[in-house]
C-alpha positions as CSV (number, residue, x, y, z in Angstrom):
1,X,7.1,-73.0,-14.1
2,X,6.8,-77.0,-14.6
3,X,9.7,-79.0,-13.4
4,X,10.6,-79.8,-16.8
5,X,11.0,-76.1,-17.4
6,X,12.9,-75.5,-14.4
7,X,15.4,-78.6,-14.8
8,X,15.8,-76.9,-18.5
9,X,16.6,-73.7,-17.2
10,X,19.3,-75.1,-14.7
11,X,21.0,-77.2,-17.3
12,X,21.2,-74.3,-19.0
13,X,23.1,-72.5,-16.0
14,X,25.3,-75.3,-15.4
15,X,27.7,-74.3,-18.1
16,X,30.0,-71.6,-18.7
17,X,32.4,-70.4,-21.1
18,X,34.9,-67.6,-20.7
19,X,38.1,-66.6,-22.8
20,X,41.6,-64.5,-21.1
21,X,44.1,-63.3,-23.5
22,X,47.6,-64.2,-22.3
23,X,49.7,-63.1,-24.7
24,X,49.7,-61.5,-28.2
25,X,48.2,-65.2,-29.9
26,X,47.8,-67.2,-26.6
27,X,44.7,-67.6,-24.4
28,X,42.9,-69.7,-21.7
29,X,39.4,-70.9,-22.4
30,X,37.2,-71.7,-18.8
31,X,34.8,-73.9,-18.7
32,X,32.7,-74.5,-16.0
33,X,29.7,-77.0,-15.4
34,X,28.6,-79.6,-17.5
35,X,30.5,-80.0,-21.1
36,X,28.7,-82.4,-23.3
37,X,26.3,-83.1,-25.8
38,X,24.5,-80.0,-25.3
39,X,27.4,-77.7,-24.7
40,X,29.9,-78.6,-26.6
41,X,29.1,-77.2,-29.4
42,X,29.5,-73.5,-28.2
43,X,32.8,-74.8,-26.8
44,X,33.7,-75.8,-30.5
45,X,32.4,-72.3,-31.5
46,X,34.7,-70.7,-29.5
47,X,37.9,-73.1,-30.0
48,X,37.4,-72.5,-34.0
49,X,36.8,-68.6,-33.3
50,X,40.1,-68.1,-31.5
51,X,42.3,-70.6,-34.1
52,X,40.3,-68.9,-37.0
53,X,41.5,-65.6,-35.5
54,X,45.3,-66.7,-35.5
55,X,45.8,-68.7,-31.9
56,X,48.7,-70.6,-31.3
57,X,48.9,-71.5,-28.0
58,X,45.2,-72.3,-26.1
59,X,44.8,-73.9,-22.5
60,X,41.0,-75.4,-21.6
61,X,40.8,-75.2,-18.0
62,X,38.2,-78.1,-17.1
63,X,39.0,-77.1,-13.1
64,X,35.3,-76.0,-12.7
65,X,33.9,-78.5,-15.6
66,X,31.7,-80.7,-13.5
67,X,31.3,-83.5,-16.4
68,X,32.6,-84.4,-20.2
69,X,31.5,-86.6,-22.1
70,X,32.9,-88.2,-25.9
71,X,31.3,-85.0,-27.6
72,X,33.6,-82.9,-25.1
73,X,36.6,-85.2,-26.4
74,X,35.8,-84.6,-30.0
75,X,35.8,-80.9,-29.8
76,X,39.2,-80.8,-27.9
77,X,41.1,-83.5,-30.7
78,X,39.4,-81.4,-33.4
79,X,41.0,-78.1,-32.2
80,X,44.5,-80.0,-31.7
81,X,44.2,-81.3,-35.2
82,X,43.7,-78.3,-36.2
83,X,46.4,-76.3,-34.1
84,X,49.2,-78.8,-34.9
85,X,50.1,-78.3,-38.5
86,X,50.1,-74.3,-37.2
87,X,52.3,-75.1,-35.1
88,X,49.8,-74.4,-32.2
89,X,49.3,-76.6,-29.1
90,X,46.4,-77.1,-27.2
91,X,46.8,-78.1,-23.4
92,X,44.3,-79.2,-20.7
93,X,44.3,-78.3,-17.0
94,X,42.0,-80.8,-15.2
95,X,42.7,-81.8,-11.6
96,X,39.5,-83.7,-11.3
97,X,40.9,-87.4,-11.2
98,X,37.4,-88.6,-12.5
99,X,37.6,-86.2,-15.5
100,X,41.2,-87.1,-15.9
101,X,40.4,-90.9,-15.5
102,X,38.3,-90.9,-19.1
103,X,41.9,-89.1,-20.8
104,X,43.1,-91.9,-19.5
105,X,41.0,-94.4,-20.7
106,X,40.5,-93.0,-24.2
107,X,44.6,-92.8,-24.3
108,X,44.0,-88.7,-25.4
109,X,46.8,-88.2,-22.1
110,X,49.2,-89.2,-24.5
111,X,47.7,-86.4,-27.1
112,X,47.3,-83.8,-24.5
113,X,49.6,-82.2,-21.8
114,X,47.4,-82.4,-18.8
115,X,47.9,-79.9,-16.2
116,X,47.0,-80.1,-12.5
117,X,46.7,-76.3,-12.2
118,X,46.2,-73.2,-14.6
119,X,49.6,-71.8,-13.6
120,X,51.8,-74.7,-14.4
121,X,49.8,-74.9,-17.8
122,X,51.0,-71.2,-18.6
123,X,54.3,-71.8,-17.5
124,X,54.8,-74.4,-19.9
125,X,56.9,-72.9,-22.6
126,X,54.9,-73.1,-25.5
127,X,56.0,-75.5,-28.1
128,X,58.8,-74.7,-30.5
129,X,59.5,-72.0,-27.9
130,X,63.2,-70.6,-27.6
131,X,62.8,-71.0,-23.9
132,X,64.6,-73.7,-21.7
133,X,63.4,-77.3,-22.6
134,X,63.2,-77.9,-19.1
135,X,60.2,-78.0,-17.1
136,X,59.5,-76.0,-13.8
137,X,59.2,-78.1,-11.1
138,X,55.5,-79.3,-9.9
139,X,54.5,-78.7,-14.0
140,X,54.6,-82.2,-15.8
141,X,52.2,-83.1,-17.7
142,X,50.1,-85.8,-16.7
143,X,50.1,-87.3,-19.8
144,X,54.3,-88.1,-19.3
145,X,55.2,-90.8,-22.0
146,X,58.6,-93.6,-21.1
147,X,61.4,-92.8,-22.8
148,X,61.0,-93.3,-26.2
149,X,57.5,-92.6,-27.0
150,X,56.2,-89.4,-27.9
151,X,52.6,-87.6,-27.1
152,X,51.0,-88.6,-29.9
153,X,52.1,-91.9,-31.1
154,X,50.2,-94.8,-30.0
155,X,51.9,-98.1,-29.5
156,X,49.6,-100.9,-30.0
């Protein structure tokens, strides 16, 4: 085996994808290992598979996701976009600060509720819910906005 071959076949290891149900339309997709250029497109696979197949509520867990990069970020708004006029949300649990740094940067923290663990990302009432507006303690988003401004909106 060359070392082109081999660094092929570990890229190729690197990444992982794996979908839980967690409720009747609700489930958590798992990445692990690099998400990018290369990837990303079975990510979007997979996104459009579960909306297509009547989602409303999906959490991408990026706790094992060792890298993203702007094709990563695409692939995430595009599901939002198209979760939103269902009435669908799509939340992120990332407790990477680097990974969370380029949310940050790009302003998508104000798009996305960004979780520091899986559980406080499922205990979010889902949008629209009929449960209690209020948060559980320890589970606000990253992505908190001032008063007045919504996720979402951009101020310029």
């Amino acid at each position: 085996m060359s070392t082109g071959e081999a660094s092929r076949e570990m890229k190729a290891t690197d990444f992982g994808l794996t979908t839980a149900r967690i409720g009747s339309d609700e489930f958590v997709v798992t990445l692990n290992g690099d998400v990018d250029l290369y990837t990303a497109p079975e990510l979007k696979s997979e996104l459009i598979r579960l909306i297509d197949g009547g989602a409303t509520r999906i959490v991408v867990d990026l706790t094992s996701a060792t890298f993203i990069d702007s094709t990563t970020l695409g692939v995430l708004l595009g599901a939002f976009k198209r979760l939103r006029p269902l009435g669908g949300e799509l939340t992120i649990v990332c407790p990477d600060s680097n990974i969370r740094k380029i949310f940050q940067i790009t302003l998508l923290d104000r798009v996305f509720a960004i979780f520091e663990t899986r559980e406080a990302a499922i205990a979010q009432p889902p949008a629209g819910s009929q449960r209690s507006g209020t948060q559980p303690s320890g589970t606000q988003p990253s992505g908190t906005q001032p008063s007045g401004t919504q996720p979402g909106s951009f101020d310029r």
